[in-house]
N, C-alpha and C positions, 0 to 999 in steps of 0.2 A: 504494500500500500504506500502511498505517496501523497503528500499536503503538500497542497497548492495554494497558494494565495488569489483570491479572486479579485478584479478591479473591473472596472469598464472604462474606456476610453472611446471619443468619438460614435457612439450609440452600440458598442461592438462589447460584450462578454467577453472578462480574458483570464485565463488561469498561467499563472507562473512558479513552475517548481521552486518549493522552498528554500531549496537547495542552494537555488544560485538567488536566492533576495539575501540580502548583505541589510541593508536597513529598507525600511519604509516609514515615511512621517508626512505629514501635510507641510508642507513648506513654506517656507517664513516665519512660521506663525513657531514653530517645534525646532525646525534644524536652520537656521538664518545661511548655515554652510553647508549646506544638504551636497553641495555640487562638488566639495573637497573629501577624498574621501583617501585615509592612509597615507595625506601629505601628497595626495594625486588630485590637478583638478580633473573634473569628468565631463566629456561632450552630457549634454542633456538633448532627451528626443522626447519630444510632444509629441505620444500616440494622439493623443484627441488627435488633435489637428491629420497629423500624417495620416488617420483611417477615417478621413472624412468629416473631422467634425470642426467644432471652432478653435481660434489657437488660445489655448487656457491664459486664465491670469494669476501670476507665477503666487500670487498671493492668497490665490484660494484653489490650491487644488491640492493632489498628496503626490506624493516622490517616491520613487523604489531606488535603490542600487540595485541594479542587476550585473551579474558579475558569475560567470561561471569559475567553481574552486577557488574562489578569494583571486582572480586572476585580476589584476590593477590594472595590466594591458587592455583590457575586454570591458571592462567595467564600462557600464554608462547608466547616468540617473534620466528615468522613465517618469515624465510628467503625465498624470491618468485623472481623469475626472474623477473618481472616488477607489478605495480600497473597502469590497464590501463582506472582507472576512477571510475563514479560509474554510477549504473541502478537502479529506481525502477521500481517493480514487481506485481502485483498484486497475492495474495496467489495461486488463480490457475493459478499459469503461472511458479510454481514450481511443482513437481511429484516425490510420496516416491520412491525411488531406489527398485527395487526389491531384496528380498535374495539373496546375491552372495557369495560363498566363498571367502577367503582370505582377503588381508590387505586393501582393499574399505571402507566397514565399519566401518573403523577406525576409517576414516578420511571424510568421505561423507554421508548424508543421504537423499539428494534430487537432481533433476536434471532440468535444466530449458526446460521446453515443446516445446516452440518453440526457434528457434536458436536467437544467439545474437550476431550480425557481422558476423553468418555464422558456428556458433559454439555452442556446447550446453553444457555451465559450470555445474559444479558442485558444490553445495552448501553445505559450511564444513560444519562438525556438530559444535554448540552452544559451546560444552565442548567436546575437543579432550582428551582422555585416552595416555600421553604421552608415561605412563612407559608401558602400554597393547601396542602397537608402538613400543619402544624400543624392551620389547621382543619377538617380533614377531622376530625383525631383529637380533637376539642373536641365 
């Protein structure tokens, strides 16, 4: 089994392994340095915004480090409309995403089977490719 922390960003359901969340706080308001993290500053990526939604205001939303194995290299803090808990999983109660073109892949490699409050998150990928991201959107 596997806990996941749940968030949504941009109207999208999103589940991220516990494993690789490093912190999570709402921002400003809890961690004024949310973006420093082990003496490393960290790109920040706006799910909302990047999956369609508004680009947040940095003063009211919540933060994750996500960071596969405390990796500093990989590390980036995830600005998300809300953090609404956490679930564990049992591994089949996750399903590989099928081939899809465009910017999905990105940022997702699994989908959870059956719904969760009615909804069926998405589970980021382990190591998100910022700069492959960025130039998408360039």
């Amino acid at each position: 089994m596997t806990t996941f922390l749940r968030a949504s960003a941009g109207g999208h359901d999103l589940l991220l392994d516990c494993a690789s969340v490093q912190r999570a706080a709402e921002a400003d308001r809890d961690e004024p340095d949310i973006a420093t993290w082990a003496g490393h500053d960290l790109p920040i990526l706006d799910l909302s915004w990047k999956l369609g939604g508004w680009p947040l205001d940095r003063s009211n939303c919540a933060v994750i480090i996500y960071a596969a194995e405390f990796d500093q290299n990989g590390a980036v803090v995830l600005a998300v409309d809300e953090i609404n808990g956490l679930v564990n999983l049992e591994p089949q109660a996750l399903a590989r995403l099928p081939t899809i073109p465009g910017r999905v892949p990105h940022f997702f490699d699994r989908i959870a089977v059956e719904p969760i409050d009615g909804r069926y998150p998405l589970c980021l990928r382990e190591r998100l490719d910022i700069w492959a991201i960025e130039r998408d959107d360039a």
